[in-house]
PDB file of N, CA, C, O and CB in Angstrom:
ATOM      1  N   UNK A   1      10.550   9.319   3.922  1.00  0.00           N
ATOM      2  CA  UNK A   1      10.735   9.830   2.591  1.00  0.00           C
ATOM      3  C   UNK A   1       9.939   8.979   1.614  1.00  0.00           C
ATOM      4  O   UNK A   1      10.208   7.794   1.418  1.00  0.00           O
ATOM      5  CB  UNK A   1      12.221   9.858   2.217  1.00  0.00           C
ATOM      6  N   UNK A   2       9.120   9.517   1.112  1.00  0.00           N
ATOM      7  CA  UNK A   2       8.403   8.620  -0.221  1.00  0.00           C
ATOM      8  C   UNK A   2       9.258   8.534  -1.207  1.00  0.00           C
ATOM      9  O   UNK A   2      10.001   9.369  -1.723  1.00  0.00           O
ATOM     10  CB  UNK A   2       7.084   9.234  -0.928  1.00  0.00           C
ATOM     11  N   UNK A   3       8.975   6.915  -1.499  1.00  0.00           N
ATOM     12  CA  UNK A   3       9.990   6.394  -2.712  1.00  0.00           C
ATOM     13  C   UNK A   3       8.855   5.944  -3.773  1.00  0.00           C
ATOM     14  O   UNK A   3       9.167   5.380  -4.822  1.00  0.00           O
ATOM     15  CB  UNK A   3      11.176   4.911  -2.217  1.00  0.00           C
ATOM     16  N   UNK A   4       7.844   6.164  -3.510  1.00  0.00           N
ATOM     17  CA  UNK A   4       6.422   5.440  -4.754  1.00  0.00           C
ATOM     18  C   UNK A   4       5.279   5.792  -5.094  1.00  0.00           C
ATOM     19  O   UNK A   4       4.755   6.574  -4.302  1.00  0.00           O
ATOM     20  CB  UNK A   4       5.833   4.293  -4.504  1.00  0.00           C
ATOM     21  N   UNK A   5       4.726   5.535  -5.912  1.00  0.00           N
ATOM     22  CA  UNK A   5       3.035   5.921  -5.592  1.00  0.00           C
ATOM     23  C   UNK A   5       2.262   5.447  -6.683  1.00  0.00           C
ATOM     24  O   UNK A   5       2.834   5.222  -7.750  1.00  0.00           O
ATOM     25  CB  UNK A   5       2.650   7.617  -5.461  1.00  0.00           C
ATOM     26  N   UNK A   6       1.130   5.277  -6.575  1.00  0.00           N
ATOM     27  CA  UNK A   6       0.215   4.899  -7.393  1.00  0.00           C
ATOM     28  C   UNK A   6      -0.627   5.015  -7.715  1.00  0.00           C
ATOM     29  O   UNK A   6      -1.346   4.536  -6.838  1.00  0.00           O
ATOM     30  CB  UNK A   6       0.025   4.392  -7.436  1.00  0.00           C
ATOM     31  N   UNK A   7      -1.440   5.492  -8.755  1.00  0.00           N
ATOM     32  CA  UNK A   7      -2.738   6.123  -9.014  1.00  0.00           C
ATOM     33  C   UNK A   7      -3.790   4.974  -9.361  1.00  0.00           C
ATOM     34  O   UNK A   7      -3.807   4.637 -10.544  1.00  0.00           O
ATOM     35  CB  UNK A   7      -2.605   7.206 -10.230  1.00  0.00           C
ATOM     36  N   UNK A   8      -4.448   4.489  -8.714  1.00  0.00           N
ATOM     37  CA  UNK A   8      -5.552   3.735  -9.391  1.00  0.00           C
ATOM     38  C   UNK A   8      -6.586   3.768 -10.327  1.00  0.00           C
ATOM     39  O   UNK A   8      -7.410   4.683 -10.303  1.00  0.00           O
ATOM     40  CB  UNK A   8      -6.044   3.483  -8.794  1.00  0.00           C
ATOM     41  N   UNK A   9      -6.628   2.926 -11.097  1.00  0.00           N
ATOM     42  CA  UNK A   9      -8.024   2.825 -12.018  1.00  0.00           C
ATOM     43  C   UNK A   9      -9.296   2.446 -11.102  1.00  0.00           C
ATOM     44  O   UNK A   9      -9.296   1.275 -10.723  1.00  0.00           O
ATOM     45  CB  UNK A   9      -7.873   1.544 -13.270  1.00  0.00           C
ATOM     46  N   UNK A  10     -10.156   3.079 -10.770  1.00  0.00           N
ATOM     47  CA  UNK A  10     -11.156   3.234 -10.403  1.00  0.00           C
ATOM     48  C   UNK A  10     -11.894   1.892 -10.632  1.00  0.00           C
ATOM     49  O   UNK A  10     -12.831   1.560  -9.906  1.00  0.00           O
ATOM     50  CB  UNK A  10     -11.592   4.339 -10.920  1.00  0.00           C
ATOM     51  N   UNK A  11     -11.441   1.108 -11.683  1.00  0.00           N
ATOM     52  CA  UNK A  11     -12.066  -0.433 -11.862  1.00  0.00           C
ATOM     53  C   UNK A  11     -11.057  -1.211 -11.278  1.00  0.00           C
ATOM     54  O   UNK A  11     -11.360  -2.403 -11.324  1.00  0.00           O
ATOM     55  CB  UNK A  11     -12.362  -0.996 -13.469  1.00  0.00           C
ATOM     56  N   UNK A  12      -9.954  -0.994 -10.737  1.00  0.00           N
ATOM     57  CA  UNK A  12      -9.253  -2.138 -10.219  1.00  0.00           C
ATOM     58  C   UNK A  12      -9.073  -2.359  -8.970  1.00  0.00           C
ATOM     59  O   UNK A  12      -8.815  -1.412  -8.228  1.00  0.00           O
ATOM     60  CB  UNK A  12      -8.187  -2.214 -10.629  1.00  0.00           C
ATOM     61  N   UNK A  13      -9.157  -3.463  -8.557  1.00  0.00           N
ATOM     62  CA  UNK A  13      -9.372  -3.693  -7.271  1.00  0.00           C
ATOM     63  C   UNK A  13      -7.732  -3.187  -6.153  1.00  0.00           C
ATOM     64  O   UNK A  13      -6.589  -3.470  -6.509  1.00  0.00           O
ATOM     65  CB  UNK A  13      -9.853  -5.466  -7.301  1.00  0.00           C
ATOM     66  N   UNK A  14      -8.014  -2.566  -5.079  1.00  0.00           N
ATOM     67  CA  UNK A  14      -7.317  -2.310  -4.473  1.00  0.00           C
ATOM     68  C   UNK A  14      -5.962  -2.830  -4.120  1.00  0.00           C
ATOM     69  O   UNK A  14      -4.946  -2.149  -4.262  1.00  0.00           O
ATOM     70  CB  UNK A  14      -7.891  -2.218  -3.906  1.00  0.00           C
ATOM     71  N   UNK A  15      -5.965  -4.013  -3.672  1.00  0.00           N
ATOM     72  CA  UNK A  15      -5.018  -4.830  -3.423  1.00  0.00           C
ATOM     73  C   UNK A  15      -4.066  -5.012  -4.503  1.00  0.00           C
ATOM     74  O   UNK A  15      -2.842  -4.928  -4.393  1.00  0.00           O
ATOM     75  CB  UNK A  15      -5.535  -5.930  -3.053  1.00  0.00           C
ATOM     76  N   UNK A  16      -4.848  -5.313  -5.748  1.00  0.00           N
ATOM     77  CA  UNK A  16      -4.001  -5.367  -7.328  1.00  0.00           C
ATOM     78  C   UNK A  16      -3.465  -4.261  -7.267  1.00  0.00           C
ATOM     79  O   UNK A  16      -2.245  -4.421  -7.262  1.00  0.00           O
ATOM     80  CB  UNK A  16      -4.825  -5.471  -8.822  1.00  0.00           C
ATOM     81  N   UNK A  17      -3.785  -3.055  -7.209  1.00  0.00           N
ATOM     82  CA  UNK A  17      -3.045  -1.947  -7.652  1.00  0.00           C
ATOM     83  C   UNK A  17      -1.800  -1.782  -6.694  1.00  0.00           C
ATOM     84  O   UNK A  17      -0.859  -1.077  -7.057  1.00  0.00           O
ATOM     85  CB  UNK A  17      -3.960  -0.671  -7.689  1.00  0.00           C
ATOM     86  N   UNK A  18      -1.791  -2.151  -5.993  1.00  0.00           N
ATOM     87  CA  UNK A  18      -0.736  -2.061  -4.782  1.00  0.00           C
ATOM     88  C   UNK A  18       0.175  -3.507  -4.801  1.00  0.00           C
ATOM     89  O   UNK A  18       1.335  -3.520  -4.389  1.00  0.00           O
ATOM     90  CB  UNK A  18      -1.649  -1.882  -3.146  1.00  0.00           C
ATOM     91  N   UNK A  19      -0.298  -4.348  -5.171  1.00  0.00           N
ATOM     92  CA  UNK A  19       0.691  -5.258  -5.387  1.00  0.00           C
ATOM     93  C   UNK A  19       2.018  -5.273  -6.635  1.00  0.00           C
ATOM     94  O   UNK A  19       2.983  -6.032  -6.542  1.00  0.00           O
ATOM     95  CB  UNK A  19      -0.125  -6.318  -5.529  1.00  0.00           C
ATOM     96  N   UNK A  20       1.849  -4.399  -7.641  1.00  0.00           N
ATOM     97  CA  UNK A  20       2.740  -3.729  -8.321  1.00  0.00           C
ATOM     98  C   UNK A  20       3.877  -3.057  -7.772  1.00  0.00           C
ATOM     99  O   UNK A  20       5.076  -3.258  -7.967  1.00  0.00           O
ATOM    100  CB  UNK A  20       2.150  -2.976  -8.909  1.00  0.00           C
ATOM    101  N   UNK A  21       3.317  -2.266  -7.088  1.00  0.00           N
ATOM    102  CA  UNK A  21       4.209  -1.196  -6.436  1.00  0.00           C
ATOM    103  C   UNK A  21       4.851  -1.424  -5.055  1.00  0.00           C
ATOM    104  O   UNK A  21       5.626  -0.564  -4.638  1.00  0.00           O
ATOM    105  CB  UNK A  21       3.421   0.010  -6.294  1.00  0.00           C
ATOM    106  N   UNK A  22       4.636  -2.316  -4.451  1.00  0.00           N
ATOM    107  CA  UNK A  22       4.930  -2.824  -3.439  1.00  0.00           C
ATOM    108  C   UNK A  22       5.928  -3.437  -3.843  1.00  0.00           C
ATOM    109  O   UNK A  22       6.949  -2.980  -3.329  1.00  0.00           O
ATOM    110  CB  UNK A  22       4.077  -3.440  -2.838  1.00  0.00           C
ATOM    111  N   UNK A  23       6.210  -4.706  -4.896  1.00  0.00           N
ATOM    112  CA  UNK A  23       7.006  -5.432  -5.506  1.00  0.00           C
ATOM    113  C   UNK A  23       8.264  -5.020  -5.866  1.00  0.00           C
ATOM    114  O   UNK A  23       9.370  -5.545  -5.736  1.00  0.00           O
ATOM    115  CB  UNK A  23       6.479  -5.787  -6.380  1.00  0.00           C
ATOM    116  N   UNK A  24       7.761  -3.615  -6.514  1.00  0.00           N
ATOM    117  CA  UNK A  24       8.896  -2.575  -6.984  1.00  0.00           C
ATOM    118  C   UNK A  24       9.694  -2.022  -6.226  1.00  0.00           C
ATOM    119  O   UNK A  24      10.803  -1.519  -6.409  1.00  0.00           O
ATOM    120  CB  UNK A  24       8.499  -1.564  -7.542  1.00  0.00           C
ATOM    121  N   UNK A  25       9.001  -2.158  -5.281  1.00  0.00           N
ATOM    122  CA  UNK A  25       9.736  -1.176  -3.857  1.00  0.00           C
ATOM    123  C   UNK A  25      10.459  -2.334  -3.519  1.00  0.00           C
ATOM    124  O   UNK A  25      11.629  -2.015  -3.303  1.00  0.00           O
ATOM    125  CB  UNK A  25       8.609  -0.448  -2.320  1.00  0.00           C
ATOM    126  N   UNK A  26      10.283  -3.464  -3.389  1.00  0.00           N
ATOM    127  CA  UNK A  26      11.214  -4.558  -2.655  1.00  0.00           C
ATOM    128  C   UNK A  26      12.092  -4.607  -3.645  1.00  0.00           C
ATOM    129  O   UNK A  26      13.229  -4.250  -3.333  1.00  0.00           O
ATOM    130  CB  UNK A  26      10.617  -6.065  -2.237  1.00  0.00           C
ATOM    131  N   UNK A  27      11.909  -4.957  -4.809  1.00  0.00           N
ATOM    132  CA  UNK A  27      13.061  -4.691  -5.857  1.00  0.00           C
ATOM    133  C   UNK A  27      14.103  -4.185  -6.063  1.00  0.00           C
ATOM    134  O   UNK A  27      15.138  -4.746  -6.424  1.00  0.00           O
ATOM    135  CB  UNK A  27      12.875  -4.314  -6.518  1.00  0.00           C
ATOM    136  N   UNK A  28      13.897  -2.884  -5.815  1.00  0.00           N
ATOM    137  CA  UNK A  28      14.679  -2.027  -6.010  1.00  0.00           C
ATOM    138  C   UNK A  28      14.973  -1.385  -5.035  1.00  0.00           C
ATOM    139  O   UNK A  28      15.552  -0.325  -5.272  1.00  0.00           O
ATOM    140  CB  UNK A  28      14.404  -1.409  -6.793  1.00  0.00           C
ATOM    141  N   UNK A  29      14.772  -1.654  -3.920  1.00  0.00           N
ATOM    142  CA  UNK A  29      14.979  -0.844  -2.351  1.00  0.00           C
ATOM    143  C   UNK A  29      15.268  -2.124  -1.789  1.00  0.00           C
ATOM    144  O   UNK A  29      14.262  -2.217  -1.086  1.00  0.00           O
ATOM    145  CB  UNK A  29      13.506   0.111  -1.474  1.00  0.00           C
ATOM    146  N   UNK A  30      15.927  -3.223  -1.571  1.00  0.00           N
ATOM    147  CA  UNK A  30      15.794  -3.969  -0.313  1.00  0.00           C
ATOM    148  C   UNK A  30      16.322  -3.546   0.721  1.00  0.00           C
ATOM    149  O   UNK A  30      15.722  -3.904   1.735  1.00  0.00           O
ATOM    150  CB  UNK A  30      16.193  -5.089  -0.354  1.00  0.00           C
ATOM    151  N   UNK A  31      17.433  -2.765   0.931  1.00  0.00           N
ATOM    152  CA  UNK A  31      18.046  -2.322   1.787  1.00  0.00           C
ATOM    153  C   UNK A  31      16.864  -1.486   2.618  1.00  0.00           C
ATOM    154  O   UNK A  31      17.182  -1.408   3.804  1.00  0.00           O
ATOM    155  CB  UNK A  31      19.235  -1.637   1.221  1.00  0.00           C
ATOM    156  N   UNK A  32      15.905  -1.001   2.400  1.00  0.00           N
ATOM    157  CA  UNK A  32      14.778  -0.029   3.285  1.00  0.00           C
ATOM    158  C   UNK A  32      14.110  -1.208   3.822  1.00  0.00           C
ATOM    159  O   UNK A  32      13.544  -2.172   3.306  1.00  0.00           O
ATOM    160  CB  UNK A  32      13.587   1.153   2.343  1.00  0.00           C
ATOM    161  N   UNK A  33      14.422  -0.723   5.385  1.00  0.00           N
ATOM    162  CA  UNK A  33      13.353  -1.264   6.378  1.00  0.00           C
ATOM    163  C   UNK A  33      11.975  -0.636   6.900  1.00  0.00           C
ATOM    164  O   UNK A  33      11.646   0.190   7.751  1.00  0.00           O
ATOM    165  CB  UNK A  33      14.020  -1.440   7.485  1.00  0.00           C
ATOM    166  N   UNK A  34      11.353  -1.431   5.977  1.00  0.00           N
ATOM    167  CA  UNK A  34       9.852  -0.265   6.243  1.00  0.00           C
ATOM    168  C   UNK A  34       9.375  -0.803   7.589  1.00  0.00           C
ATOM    169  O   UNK A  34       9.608  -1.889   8.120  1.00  0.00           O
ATOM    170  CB  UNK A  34       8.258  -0.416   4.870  1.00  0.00           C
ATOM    171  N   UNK A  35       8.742   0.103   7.953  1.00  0.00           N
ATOM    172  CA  UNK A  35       7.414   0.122   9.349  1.00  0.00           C
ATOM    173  C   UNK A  35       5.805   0.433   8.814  1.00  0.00           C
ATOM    174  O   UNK A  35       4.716  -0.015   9.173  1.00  0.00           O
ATOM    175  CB  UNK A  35       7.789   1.687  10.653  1.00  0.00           C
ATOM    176  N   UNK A  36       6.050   1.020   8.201  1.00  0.00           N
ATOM    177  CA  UNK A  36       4.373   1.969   7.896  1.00  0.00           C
ATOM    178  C   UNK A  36       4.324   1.865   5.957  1.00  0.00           C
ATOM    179  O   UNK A  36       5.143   1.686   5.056  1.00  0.00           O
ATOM    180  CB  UNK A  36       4.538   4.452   8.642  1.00  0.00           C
ATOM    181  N   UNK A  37       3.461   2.003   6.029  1.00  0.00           N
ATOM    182  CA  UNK A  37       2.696   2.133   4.156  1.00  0.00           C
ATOM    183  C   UNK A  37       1.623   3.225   4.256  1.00  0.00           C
ATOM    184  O   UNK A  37       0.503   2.952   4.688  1.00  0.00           O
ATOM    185  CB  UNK A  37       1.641   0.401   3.444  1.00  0.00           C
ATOM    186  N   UNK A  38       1.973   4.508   3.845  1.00  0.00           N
ATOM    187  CA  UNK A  38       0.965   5.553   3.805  1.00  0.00           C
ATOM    188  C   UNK A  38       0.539   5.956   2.673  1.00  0.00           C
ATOM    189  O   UNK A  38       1.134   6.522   1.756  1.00  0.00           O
ATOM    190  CB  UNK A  38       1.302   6.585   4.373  1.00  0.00           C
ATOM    191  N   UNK A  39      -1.096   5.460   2.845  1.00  0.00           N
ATOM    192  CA  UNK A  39      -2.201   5.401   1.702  1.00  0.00           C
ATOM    193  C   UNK A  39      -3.007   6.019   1.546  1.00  0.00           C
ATOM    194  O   UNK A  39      -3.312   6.521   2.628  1.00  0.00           O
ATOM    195  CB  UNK A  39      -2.811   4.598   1.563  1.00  0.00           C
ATOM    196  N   UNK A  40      -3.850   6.461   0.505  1.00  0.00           N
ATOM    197  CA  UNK A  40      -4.935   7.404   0.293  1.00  0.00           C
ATOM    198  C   UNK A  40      -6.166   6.724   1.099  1.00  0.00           C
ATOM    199  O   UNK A  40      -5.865   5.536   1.216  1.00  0.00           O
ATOM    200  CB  UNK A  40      -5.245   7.644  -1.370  1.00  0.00           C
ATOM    201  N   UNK A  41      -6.970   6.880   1.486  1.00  0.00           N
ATOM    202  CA  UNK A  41      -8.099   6.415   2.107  1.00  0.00           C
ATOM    203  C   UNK A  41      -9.333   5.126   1.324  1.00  0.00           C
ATOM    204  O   UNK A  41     -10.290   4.529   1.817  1.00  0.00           O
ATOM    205  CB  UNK A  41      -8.751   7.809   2.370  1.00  0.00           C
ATOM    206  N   UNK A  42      -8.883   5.115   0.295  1.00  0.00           N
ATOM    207  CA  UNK A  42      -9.373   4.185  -0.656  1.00  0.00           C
ATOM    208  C   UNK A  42      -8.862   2.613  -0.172  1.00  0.00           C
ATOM    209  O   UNK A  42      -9.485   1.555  -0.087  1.00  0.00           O
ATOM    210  CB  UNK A  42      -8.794   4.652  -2.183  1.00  0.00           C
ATOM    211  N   UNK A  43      -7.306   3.003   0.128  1.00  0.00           N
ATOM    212  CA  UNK A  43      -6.901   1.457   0.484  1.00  0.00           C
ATOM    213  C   UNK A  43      -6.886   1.591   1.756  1.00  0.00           C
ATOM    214  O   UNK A  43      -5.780   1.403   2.263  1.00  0.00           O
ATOM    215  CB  UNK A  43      -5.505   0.802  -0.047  1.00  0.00           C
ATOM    216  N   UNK A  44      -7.874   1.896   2.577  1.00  0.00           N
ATOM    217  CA  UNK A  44      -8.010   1.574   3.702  1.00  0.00           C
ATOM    218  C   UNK A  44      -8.690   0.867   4.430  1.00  0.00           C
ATOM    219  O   UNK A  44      -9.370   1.365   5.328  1.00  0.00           O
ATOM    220  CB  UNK A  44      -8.046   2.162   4.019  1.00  0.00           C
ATOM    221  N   UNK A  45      -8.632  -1.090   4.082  1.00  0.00           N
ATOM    222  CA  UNK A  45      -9.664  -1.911   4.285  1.00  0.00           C
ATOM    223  C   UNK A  45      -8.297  -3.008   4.617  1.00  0.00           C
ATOM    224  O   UNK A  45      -7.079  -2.846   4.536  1.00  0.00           O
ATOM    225  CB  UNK A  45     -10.962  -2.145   2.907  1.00  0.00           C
ATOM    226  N   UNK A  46      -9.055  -4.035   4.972  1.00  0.00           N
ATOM    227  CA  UNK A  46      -8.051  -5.612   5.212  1.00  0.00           C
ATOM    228  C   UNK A  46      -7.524  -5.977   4.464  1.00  0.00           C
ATOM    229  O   UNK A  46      -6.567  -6.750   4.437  1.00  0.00           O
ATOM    230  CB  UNK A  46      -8.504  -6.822   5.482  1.00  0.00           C
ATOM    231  N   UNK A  47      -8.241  -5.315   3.477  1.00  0.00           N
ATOM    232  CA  UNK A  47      -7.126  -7.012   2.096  1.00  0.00           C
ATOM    233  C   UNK A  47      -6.448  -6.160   1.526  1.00  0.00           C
ATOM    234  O   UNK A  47      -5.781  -6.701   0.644  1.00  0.00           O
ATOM    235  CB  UNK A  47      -8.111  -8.262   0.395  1.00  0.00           C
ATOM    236  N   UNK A  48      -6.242  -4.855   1.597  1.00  0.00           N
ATOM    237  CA  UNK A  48      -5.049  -4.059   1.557  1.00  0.00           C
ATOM    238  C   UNK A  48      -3.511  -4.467   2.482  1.00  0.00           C
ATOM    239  O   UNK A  48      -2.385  -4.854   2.168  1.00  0.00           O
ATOM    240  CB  UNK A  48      -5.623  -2.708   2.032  1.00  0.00           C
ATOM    241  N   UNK A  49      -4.385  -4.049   4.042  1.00  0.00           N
ATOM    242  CA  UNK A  49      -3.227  -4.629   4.800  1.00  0.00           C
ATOM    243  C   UNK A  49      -2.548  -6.269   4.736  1.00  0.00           C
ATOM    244  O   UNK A  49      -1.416  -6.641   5.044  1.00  0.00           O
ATOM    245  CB  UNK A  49      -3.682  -4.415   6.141  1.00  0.00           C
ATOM    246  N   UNK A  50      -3.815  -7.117   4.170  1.00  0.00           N
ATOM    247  CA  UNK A  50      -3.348  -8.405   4.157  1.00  0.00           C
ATOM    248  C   UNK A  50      -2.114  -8.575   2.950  1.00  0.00           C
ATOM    249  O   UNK A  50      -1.104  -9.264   3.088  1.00  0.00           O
ATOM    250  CB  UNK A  50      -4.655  -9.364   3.923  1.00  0.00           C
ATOM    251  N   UNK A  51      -2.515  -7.666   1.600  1.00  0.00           N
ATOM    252  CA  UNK A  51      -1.137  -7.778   0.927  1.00  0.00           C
ATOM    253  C   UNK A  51       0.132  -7.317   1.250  1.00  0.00           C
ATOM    254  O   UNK A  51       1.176  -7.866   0.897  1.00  0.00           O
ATOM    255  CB  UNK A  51      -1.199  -7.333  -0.084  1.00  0.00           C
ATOM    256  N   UNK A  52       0.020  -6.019   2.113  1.00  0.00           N
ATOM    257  CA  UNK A  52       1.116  -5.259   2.580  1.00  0.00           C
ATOM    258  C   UNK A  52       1.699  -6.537   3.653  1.00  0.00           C
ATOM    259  O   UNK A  52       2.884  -6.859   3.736  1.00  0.00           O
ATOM    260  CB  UNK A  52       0.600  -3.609   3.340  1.00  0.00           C
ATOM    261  N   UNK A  53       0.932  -6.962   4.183  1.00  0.00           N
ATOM    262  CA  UNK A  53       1.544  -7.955   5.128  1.00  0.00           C
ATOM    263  C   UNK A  53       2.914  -9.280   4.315  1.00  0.00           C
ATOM    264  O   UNK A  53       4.073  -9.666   4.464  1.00  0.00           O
ATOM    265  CB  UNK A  53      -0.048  -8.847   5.783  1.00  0.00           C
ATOM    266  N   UNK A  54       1.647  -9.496   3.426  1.00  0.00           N
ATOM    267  CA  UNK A  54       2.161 -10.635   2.232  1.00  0.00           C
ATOM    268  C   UNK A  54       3.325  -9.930   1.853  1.00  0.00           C
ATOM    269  O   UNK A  54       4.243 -10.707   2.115  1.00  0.00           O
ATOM    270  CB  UNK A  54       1.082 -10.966   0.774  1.00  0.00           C
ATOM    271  N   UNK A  55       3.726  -9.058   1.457  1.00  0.00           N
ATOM    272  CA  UNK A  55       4.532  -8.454   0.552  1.00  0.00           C
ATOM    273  C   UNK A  55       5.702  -8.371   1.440  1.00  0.00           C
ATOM    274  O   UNK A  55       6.770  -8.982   1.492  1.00  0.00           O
ATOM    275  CB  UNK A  55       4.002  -7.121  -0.069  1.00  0.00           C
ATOM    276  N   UNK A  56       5.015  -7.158   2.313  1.00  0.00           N
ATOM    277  CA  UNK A  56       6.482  -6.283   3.495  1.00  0.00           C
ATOM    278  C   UNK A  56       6.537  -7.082   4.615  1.00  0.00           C
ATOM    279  O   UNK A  56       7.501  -6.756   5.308  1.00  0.00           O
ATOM    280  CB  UNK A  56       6.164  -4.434   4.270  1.00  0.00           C
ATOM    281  N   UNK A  57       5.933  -7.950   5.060  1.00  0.00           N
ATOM    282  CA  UNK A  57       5.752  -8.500   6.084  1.00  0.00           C
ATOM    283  C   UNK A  57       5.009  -8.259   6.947  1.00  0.00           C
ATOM    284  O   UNK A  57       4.198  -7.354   6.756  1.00  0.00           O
ATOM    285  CB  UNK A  57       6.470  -8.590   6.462  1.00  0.00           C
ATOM    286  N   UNK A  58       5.009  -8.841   7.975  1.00  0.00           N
ATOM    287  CA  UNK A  58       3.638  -8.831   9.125  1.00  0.00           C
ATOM    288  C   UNK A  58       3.892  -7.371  10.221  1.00  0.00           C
ATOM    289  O   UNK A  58       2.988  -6.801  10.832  1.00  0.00           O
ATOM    290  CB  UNK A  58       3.694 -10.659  10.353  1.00  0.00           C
ATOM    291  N   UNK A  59       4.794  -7.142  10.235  1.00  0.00           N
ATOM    292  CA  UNK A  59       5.070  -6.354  10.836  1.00  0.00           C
ATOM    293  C   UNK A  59       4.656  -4.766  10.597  1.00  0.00           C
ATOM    294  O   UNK A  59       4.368  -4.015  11.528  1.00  0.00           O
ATOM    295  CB  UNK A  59       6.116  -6.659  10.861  1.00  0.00           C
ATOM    296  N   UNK A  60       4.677  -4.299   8.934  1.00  0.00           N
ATOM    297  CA  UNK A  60       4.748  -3.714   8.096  1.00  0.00           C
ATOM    298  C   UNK A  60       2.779  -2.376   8.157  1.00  0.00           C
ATOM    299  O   UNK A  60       1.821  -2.277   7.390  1.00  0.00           O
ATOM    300  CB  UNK A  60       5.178  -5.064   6.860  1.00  0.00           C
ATOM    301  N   UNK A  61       3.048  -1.888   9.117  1.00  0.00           N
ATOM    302  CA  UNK A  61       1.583  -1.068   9.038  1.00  0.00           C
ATOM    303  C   UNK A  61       1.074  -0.006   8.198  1.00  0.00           C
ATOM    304  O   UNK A  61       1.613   1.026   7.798  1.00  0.00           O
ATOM    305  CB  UNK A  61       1.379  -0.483  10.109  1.00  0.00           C
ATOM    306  N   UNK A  62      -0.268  -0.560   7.991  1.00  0.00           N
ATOM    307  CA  UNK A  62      -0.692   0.523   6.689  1.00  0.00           C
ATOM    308  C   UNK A  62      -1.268   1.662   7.259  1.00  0.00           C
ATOM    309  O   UNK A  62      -2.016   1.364   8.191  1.00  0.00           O
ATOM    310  CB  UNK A  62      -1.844  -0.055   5.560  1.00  0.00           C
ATOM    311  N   UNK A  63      -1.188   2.859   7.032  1.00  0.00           N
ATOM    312  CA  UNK A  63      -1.166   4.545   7.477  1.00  0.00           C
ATOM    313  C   UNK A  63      -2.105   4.913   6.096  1.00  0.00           C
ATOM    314  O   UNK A  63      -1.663   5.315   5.020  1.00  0.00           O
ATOM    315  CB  UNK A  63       0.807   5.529   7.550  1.00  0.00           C
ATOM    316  N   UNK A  64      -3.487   4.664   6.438  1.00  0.00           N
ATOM    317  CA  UNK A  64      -4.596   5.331   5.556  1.00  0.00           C
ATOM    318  C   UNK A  64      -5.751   5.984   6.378  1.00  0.00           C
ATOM    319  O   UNK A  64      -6.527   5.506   7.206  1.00  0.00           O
ATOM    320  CB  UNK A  64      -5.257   4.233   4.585  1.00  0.00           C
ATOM    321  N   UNK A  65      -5.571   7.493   5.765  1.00  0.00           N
ATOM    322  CA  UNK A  65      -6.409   8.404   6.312  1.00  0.00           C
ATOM    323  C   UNK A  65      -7.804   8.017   5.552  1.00  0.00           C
ATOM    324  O   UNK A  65      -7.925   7.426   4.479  1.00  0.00           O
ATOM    325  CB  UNK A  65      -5.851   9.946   6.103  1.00  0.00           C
ATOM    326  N   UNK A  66      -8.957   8.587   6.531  1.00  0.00           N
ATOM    327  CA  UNK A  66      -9.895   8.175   6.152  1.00  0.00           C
ATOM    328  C   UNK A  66     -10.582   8.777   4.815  1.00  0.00           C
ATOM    329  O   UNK A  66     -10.616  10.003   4.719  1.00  0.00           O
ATOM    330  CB  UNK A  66     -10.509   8.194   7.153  1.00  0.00           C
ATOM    331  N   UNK A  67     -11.129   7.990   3.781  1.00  0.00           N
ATOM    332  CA  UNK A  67     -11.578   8.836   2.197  1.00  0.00           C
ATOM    333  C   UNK A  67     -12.616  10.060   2.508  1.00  0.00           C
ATOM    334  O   UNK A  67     -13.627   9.679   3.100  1.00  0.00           O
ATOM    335  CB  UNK A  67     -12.555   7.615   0.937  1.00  0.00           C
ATOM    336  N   UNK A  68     -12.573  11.117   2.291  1.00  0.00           N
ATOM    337  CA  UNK A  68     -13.630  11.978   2.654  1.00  0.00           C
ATOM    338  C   UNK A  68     -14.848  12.172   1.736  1.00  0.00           C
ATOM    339  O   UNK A  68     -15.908  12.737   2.004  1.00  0.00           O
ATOM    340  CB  UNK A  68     -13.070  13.186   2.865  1.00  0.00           C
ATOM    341  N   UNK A  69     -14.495  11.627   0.688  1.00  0.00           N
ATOM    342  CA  UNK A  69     -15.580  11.532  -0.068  1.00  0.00           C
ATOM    343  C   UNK A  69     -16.316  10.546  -0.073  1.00  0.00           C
ATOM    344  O   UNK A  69     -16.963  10.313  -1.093  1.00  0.00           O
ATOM    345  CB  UNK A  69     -15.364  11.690  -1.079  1.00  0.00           C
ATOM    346  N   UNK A  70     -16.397   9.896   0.791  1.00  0.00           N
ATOM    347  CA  UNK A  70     -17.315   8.251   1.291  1.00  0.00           C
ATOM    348  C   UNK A  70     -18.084   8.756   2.315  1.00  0.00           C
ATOM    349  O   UNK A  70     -18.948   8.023   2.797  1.00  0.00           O
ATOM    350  CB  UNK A  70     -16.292   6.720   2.029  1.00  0.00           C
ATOM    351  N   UNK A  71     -17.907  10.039   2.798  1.00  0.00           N
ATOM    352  CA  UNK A  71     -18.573  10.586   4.046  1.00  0.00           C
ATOM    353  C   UNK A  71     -19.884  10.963   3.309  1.00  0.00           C
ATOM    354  O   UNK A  71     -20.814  11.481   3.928  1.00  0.00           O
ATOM    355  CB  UNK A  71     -17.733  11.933   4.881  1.00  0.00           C
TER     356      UNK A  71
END
């Protein structure tokens, strides 16, 4: 069930934009045991997963389809 989401500014770096919302989600959800983080294809690089790691823990996998407009 999606509990979040986030639209990025096109000037901000990936990881920043997701470190907001990630925060929020621990905040206000601790009781949810996440597994997966499903992302638009934009955050689909390392230092995405490296914050999701930081944040949700190591365990915690990021689910980003690939951007089709990079094709």
């Amino acid at each position: 069930t999606p509990v979040g989401c986030v639209v990025p500014n096109g000037r901000q770096y990936e990881p920043d934009s997701l470190e907001p919302l990630l925060k929020d989600l621990t905040e206000k959800h601790p009781e949810l045991d996440m597994e997966k983080v499903n992302a638009d294809g934009v955050f689909n690089s390392q230092p995405c997963r490296d914050k999701i790691h930081e944040i949700l823990g190591e365990n915690v996998e990021l689910f980003s389809s690939v951007n089709a407009r990079s094709w």
